[in-house]
DRENBATOR-924460 format. One record per residue: residue number from 0; residue in one letter; x, y, z of N, C-alpha, C, O, CB in turn. Coordinates in steps of 0.05 Angstrom, whole numbers, plus 5000, padded with zeros to 4 digits. Last residue first. Glycine has a CB too. Layout:
REM residues N
node num=NUM; residuo=A; nx=X; ny=Y; nz=Z; cax=X; cay=Y; caz=Z; cx=X; cy=Y; cz=Z; ox=X; oy=Y; oz=Z; cbx=X; cby=Y; cbz=Z
...
REM end
This chain:
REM residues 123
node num=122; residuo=X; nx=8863; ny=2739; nz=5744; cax=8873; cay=2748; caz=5721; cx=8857; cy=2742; cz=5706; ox=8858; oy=2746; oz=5682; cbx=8896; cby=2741; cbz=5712
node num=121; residuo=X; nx=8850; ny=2718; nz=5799; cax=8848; cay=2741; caz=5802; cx=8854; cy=2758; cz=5770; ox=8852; oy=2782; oz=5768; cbx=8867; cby=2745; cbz=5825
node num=120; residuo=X; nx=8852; ny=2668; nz=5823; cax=8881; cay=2673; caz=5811; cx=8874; cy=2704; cz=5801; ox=8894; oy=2716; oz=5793; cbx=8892; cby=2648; cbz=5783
node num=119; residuo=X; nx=8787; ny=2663; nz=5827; cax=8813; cay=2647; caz=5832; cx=8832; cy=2661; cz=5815; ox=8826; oy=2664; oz=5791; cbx=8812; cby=2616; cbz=5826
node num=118; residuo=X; nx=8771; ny=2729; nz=5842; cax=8769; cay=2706; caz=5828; cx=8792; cy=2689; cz=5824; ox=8814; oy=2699; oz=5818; cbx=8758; cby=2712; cbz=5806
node num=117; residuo=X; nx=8753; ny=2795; nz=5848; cax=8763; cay=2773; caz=5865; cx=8751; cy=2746; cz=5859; ox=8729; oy=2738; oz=5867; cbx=8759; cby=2780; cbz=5893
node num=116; residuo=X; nx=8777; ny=2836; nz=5808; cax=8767; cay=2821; caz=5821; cx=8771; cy=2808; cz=5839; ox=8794; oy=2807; oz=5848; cbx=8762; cby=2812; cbz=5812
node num=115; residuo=X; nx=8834; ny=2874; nz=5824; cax=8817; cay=2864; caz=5811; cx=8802; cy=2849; cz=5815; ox=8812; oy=2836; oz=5834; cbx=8822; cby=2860; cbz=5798
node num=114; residuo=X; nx=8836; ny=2943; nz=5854; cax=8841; cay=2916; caz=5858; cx=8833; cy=2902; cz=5830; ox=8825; oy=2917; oz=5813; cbx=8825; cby=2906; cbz=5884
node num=113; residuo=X; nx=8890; ny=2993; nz=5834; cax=8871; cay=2972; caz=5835; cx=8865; cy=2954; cz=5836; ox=8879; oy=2938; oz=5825; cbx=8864; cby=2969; cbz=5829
node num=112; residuo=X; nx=8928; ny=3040; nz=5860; cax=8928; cay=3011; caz=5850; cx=8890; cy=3002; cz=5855; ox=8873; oy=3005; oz=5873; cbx=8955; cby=2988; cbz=5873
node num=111; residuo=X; nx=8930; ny=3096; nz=5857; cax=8952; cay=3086; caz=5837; cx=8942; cy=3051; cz=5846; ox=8954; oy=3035; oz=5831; cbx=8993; cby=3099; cbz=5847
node num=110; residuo=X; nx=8872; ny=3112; nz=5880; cax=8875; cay=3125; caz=5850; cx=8911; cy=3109; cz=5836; ox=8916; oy=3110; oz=5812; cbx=8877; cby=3173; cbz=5856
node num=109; residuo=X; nx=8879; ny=3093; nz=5936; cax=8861; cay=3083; caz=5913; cx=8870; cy=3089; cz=5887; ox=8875; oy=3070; oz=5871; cbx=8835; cby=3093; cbz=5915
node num=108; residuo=X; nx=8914; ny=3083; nz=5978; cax=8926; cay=3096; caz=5954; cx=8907; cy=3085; cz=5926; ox=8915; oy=3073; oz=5906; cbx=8962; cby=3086; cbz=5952
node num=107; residuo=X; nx=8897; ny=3057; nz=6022; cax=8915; cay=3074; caz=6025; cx=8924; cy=3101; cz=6001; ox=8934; oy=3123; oz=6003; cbx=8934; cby=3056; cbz=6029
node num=106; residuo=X; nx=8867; ny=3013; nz=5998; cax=8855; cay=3038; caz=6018; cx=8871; cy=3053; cz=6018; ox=8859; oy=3074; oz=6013; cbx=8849; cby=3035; cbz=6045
node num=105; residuo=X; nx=8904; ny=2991; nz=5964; cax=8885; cay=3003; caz=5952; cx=8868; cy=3026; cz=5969; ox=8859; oy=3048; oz=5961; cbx=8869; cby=2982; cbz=5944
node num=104; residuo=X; nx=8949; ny=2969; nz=6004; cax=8953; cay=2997; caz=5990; cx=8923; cy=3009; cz=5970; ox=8922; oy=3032; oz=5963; cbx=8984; cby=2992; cbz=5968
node num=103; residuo=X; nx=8899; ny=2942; nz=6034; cax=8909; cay=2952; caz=6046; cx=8914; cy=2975; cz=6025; ox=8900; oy=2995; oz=6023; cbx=8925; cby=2938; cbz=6059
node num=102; residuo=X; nx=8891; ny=2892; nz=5978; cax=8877; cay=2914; caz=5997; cx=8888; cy=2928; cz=6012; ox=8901; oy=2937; oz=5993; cbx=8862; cby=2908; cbz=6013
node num=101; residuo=X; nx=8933; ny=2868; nz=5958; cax=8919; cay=2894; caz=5950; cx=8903; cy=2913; cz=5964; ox=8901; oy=2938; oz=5963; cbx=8906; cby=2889; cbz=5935
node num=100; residuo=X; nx=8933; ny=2818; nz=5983; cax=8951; cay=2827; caz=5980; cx=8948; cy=2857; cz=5973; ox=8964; oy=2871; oz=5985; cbx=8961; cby=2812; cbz=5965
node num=99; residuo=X; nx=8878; ny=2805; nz=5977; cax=8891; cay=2805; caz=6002; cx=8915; cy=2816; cz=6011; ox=8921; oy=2822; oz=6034; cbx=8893; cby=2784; cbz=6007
node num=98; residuo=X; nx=8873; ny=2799; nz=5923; cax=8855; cay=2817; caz=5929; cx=8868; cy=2834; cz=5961; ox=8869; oy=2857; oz=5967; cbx=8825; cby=2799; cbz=5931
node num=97; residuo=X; nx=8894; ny=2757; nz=5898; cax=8913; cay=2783; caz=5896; cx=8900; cy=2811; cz=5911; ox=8909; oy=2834; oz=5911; cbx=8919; cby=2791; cbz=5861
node num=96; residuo=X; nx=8902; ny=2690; nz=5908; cax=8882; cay=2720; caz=5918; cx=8901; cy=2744; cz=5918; ox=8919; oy=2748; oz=5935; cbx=8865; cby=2719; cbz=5954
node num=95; residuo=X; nx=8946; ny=2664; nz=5904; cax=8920; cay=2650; caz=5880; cx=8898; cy=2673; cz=5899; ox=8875; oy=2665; oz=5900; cbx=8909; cby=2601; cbz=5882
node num=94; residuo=X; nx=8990; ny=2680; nz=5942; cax=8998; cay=2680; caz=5915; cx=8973; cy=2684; cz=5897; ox=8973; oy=2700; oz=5878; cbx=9012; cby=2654; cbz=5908
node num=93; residuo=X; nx=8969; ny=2684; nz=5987; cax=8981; cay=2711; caz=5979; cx=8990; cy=2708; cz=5945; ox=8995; oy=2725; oz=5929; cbx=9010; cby=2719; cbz=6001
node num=92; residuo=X; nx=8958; ny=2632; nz=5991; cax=8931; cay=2653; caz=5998; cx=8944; cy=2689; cz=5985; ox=8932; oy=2709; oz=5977; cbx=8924; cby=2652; cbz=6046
node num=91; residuo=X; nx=9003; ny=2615; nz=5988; cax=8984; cay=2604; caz=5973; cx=8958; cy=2631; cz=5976; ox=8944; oy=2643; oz=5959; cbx=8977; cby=2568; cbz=5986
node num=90; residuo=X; nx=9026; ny=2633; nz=6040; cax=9038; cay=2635; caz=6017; cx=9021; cy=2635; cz=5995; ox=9023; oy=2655; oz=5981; cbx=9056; cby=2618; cbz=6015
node num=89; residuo=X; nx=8991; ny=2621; nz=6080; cax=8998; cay=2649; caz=6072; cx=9010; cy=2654; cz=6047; ox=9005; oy=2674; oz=6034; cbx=9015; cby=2659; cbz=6090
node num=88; residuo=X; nx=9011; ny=2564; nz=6083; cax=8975; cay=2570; caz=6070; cx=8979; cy=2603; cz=6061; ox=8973; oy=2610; oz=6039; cbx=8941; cby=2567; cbz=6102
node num=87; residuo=X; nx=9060; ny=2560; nz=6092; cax=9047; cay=2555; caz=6075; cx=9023; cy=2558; cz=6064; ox=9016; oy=2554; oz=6040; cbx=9050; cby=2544; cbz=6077
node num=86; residuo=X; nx=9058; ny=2590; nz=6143; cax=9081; cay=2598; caz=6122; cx=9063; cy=2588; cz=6103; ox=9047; oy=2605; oz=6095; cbx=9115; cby=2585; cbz=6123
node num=85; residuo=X; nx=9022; ny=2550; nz=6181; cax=9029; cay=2580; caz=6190; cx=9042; cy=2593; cz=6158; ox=9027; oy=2611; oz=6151; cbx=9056; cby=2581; cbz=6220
node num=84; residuo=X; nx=9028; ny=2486; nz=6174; cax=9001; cay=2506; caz=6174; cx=9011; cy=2535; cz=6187; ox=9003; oy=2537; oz=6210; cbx=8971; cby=2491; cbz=6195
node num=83; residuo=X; nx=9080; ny=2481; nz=6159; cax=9061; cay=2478; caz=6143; cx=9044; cy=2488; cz=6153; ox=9040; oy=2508; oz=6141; cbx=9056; cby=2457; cbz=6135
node num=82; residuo=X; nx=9119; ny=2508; nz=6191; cax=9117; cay=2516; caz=6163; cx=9094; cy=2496; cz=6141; ox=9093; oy=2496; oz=6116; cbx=9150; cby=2512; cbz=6153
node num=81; residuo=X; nx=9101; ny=2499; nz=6237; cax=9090; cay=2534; caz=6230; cx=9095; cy=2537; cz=6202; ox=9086; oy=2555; oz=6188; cbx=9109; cby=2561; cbz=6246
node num=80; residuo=X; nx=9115; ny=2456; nz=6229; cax=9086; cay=2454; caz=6245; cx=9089; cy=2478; cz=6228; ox=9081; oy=2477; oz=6205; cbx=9077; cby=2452; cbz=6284
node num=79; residuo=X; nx=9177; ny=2462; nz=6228; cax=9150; cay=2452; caz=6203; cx=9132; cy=2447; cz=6212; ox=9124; oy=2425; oz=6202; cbx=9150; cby=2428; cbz=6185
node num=78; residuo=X; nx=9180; ny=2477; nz=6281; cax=9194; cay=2498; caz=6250; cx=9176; cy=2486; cz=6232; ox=9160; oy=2501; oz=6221; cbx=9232; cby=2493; cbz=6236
node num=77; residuo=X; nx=9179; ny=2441; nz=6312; cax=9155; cay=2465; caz=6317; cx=9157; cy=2483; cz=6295; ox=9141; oy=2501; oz=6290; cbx=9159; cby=2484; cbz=6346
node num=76; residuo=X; nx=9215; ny=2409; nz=6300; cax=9197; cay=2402; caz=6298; cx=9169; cy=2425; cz=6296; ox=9147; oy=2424; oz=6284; cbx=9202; cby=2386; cbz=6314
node num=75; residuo=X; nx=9269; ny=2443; nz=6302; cax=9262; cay=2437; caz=6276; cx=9234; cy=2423; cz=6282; ox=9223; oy=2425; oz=6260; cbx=9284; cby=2419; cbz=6259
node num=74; residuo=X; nx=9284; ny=2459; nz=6352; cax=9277; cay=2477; caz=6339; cx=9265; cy=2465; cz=6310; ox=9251; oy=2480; oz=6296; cbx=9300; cby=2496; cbz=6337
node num=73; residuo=X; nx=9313; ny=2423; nz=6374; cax=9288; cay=2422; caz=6388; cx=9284; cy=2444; cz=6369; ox=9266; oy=2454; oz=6384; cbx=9284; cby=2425; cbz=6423
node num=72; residuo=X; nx=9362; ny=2411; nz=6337; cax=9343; cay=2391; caz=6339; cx=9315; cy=2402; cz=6361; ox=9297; oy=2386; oz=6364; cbx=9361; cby=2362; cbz=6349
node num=71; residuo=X; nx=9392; ny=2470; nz=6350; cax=9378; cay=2469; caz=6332; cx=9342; cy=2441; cz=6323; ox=9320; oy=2444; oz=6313; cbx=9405; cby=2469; cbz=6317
node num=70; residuo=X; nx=9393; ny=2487; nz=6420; cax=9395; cay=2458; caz=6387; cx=9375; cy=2468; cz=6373; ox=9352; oy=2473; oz=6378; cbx=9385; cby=2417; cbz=6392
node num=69; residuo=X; nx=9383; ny=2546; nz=6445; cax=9377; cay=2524; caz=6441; cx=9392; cy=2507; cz=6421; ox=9404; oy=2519; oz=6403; cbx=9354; cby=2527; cbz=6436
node num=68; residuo=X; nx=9381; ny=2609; nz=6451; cax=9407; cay=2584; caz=6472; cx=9390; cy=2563; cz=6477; ox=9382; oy=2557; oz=6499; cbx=9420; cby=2595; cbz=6509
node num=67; residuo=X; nx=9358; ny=2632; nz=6424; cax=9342; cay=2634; caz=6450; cx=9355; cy=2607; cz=6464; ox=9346; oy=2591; oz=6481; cbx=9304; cby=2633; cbz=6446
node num=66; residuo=X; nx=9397; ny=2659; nz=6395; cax=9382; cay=2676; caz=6421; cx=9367; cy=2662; cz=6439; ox=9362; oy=2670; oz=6462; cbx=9362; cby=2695; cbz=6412
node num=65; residuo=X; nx=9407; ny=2621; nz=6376; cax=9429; cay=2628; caz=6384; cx=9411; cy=2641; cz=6410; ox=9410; oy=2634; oz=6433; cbx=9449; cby=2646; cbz=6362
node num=64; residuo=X; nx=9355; ny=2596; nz=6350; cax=9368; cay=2576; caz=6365; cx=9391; cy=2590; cz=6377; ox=9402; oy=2574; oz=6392; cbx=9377; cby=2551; cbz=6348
node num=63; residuo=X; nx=9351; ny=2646; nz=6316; cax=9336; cay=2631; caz=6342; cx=9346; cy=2615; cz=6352; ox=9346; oy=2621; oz=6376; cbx=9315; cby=2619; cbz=6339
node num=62; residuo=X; nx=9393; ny=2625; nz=6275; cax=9392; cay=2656; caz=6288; cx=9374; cy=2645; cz=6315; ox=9387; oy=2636; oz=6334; cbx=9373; cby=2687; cbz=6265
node num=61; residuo=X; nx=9377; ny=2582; nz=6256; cax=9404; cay=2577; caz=6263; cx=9402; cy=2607; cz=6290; ox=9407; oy=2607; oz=6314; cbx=9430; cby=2579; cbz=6231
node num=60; residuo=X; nx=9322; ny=2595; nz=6235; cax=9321; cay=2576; caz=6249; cx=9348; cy=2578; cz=6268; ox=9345; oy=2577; oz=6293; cbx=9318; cby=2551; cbz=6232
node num=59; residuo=X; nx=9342; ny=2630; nz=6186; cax=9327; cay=2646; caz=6210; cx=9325; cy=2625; cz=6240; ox=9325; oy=2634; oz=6262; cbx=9291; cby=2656; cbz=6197
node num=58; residuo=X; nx=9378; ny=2597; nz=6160; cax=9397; cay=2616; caz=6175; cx=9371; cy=2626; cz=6196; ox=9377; oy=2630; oz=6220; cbx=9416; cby=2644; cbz=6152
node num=57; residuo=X; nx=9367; ny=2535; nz=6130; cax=9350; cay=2549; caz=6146; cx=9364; cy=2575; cz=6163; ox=9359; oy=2571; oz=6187; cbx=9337; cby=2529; cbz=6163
node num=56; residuo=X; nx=9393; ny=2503; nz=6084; cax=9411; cay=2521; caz=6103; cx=9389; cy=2534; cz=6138; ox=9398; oy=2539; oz=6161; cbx=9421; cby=2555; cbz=6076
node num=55; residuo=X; nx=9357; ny=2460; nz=6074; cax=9378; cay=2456; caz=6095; cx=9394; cy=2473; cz=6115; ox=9403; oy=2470; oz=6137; cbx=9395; cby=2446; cbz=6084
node num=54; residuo=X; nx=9298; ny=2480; nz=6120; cax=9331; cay=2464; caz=6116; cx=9327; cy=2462; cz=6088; ox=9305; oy=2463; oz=6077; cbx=9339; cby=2429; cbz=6133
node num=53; residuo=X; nx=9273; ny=2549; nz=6126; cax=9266; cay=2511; caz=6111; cx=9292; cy=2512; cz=6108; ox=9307; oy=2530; oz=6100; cbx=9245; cby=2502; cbz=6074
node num=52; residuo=X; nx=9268; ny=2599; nz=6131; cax=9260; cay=2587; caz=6158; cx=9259; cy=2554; cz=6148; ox=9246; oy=2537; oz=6161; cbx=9226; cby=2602; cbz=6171
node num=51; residuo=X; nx=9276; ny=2622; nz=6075; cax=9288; cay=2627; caz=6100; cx=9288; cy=2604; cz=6130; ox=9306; oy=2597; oz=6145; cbx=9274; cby=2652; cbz=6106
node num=50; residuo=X; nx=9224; ny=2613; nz=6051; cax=9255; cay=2590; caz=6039; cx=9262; cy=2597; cz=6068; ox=9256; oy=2581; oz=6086; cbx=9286; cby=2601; cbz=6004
node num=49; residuo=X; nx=9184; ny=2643; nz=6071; cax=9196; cay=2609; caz=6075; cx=9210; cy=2599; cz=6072; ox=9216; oy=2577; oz=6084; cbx=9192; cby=2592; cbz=6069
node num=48; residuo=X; nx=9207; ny=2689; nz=6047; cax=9213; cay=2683; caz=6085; cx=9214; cy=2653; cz=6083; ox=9232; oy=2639; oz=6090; cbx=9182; cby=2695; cbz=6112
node num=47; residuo=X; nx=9202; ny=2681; nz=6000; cax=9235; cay=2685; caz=6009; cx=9226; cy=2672; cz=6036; ox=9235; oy=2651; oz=6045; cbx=9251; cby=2723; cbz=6011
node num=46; residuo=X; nx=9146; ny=2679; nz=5994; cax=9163; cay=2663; caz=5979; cx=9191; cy=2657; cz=5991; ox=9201; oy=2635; oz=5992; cbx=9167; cby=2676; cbz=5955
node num=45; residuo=X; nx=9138; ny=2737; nz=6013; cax=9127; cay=2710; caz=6028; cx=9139; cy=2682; cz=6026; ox=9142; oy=2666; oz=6045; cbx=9101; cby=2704; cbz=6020
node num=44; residuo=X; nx=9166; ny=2776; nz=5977; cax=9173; cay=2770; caz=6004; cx=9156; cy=2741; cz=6021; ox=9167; oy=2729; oz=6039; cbx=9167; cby=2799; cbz=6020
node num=43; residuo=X; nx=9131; ny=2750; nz=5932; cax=9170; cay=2754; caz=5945; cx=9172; cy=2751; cz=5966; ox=9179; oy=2730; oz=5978; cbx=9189; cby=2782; cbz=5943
node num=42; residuo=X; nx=9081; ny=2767; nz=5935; cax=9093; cay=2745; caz=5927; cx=9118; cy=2739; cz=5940; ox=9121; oy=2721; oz=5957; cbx=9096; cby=2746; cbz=5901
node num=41; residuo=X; nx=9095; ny=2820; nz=5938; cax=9084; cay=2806; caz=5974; cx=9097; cy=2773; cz=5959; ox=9115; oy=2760; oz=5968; cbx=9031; cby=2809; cbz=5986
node num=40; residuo=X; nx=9113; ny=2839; nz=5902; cax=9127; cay=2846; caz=5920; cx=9119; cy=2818; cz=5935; ox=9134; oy=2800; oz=5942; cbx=9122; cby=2877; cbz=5932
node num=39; residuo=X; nx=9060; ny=2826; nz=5860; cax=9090; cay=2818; caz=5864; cx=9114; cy=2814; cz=5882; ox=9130; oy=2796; oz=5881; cbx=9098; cby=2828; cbz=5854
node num=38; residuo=X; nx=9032; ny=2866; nz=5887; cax=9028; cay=2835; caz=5888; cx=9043; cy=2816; cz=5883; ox=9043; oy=2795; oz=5894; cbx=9013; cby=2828; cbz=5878
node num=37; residuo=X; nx=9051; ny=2914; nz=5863; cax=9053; cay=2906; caz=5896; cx=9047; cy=2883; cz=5900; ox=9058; oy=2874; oz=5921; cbx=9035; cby=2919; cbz=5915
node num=36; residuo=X; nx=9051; ny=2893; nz=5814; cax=9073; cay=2900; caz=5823; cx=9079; cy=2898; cz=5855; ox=9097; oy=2888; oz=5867; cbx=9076; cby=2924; cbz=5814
node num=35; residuo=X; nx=8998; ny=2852; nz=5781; cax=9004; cay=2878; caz=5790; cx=9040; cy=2874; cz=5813; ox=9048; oy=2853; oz=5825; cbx=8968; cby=2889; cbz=5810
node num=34; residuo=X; nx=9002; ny=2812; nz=5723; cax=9004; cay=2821; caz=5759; cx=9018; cy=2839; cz=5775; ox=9042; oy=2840; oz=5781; cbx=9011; cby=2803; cbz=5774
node num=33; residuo=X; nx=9012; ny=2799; nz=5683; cax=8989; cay=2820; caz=5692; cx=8988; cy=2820; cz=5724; ox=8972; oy=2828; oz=5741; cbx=8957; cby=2810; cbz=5679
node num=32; residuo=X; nx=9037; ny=2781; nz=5647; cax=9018; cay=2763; caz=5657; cx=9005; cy=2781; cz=5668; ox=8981; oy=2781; oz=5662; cbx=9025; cby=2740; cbz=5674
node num=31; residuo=X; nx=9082; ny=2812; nz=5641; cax=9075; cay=2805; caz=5619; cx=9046; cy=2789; cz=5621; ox=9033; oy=2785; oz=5600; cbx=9098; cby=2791; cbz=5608
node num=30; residuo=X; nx=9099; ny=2828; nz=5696; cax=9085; cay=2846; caz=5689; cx=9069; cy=2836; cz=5661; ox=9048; oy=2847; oz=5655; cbx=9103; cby=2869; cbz=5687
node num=29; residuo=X; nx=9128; ny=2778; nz=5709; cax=9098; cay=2795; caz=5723; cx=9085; cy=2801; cz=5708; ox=9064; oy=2789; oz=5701; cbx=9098; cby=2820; cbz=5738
node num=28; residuo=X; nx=9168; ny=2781; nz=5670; cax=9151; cay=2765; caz=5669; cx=9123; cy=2766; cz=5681; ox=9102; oy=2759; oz=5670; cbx=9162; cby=2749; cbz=5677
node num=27; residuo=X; nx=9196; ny=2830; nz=5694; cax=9184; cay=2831; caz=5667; cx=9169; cy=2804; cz=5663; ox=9151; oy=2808; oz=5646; cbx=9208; cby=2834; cbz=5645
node num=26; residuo=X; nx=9212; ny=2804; nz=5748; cax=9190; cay=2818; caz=5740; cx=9186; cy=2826; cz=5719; ox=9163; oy=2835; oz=5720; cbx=9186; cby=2833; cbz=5751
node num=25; residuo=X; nx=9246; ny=2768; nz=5755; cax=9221; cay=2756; caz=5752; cx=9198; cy=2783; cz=5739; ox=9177; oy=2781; oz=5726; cbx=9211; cby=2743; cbz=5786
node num=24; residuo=X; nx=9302; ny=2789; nz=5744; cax=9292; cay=2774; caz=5731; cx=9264; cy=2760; cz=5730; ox=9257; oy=2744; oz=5712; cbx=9308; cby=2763; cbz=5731
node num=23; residuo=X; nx=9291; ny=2831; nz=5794; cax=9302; cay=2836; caz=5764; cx=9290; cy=2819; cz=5735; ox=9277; oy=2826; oz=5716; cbx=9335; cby=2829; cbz=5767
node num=22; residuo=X; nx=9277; ny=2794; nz=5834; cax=9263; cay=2818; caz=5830; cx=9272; cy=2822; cz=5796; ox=9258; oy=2814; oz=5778; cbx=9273; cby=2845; cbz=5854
node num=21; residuo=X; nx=9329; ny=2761; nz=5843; cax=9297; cay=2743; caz=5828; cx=9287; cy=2763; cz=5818; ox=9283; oy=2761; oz=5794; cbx=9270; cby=2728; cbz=5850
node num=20; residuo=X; nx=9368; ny=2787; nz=5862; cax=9372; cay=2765; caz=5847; cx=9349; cy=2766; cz=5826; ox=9349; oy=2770; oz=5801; cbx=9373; cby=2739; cbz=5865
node num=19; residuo=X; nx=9341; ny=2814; nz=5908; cax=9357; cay=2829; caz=5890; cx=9373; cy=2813; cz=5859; ox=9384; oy=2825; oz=5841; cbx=9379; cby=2839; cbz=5911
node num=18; residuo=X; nx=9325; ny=2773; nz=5936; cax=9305; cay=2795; caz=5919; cx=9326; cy=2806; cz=5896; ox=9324; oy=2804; oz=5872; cbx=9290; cby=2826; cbz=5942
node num=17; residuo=X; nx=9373; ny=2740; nz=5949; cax=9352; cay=2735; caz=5950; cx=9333; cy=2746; cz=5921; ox=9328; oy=2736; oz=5899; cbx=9345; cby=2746; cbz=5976
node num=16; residuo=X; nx=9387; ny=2782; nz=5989; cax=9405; cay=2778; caz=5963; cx=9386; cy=2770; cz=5942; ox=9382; oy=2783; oz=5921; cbx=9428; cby=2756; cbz=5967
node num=15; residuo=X; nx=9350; ny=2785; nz=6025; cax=9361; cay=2811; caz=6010; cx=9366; cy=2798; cz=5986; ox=9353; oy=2801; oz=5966; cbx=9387; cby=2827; cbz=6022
node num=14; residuo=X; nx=9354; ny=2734; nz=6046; cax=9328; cay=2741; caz=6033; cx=9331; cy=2760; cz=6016; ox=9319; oy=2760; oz=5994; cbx=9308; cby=2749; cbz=6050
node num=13; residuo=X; nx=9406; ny=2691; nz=6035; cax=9391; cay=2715; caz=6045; cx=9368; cy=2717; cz=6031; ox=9362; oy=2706; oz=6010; cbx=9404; cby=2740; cbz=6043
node num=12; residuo=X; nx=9396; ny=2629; nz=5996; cax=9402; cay=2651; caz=6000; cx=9391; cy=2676; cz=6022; ox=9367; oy=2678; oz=6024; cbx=9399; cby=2656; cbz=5978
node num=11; residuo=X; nx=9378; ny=2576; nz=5991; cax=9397; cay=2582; caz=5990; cx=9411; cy=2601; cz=5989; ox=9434; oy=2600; oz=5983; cbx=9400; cby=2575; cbz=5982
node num=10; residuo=X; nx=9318; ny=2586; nz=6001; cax=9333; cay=2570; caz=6031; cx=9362; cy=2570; cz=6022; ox=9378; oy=2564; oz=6040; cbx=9320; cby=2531; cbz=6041
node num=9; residuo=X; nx=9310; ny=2625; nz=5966; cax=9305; cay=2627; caz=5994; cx=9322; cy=2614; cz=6022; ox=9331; oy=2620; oz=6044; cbx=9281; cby=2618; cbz=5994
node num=8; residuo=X; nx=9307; ny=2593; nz=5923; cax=9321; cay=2603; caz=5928; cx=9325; cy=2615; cz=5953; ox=9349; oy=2615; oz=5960; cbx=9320; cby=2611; cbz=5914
node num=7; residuo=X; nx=9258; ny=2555; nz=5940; cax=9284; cay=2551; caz=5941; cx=9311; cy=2563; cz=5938; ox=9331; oy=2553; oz=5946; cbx=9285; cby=2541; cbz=5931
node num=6; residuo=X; nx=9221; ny=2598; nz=5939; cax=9219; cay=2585; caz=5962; cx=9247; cy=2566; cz=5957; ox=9260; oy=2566; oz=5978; cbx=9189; cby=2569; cbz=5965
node num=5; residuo=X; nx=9218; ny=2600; nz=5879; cax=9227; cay=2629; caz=5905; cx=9228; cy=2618; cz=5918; ox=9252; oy=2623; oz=5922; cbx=9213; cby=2653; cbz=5916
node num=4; residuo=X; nx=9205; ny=2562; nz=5862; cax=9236; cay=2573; caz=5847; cx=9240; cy=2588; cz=5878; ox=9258; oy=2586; oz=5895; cbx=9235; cby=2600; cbz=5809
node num=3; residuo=X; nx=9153; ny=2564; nz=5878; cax=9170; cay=2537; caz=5885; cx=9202; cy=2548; cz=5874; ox=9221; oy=2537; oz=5884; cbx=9157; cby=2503; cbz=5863
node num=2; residuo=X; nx=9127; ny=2604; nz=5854; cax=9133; cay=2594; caz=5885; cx=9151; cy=2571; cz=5899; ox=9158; oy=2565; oz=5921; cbx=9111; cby=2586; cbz=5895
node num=1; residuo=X; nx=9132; ny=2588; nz=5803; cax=9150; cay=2613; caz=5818; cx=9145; cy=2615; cz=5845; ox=9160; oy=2628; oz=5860; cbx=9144; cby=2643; cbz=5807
node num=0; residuo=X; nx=9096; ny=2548; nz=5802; cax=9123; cay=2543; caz=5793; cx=9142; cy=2565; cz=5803; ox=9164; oy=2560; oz=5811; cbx=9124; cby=2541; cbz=5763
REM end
């Protein structure tokens, strides 16, 4: 359900703005469920990029189509190829495995995060 809020806000907003909107108001809810903070983050940012790159507004689609001096119409078929098998499984895989999301700062910084298991949805 918060993938689906974020992923629409997304396509109606910057991504910045975006965070700076949702972050505030999603994360005392995080935290009340138990998910860790950096896993939160990635949540976000994965959440946002797709709204970003999904009509109607789609601005990252509009931006490519400037640089690379195209229509927008040859840009939208190869846009939901990557947004269903490229954006979407990442999303899902970054949301229901917190492990994937964790690893990295856990090597980096064992003693401030831990992973937790690794079990559907991870809570």
């Amino acid at each position: 359900m918060i993938n689906l809020f974020l992923i629409i806000l997304g396509m109606l907003m910057d991504d910045f703005s975006a965070t700076l909107l949702a972050a505030p108001l999603l994360f005392p809810l995080m935290q009340a469920i138990g998910v860790h903070p950096i896993h939160f983050a990635a949540i976000l940012g994965t959440n946002l990029g797709l709204g970003n790159v999904t009509p109607p507004t789609a601005p990252i689609l509009y931006l490519a189509g400037r640089i690379g001096k195209c229509k927008f119409d040859e840009l939208i078929t190869p846009a939901v190829i990557f947004m269903i098998f490229g954006a979407l499984p990442v999303v899902l895989l970054t949301t229901y495995f917190p492990f994937l999301s964790l690893a990295l700062p856990h090597f980096l910084m064992p003693k401030l995060v831990r992973i937790v298991p690794l079990t559907l949805g991870g809570y």
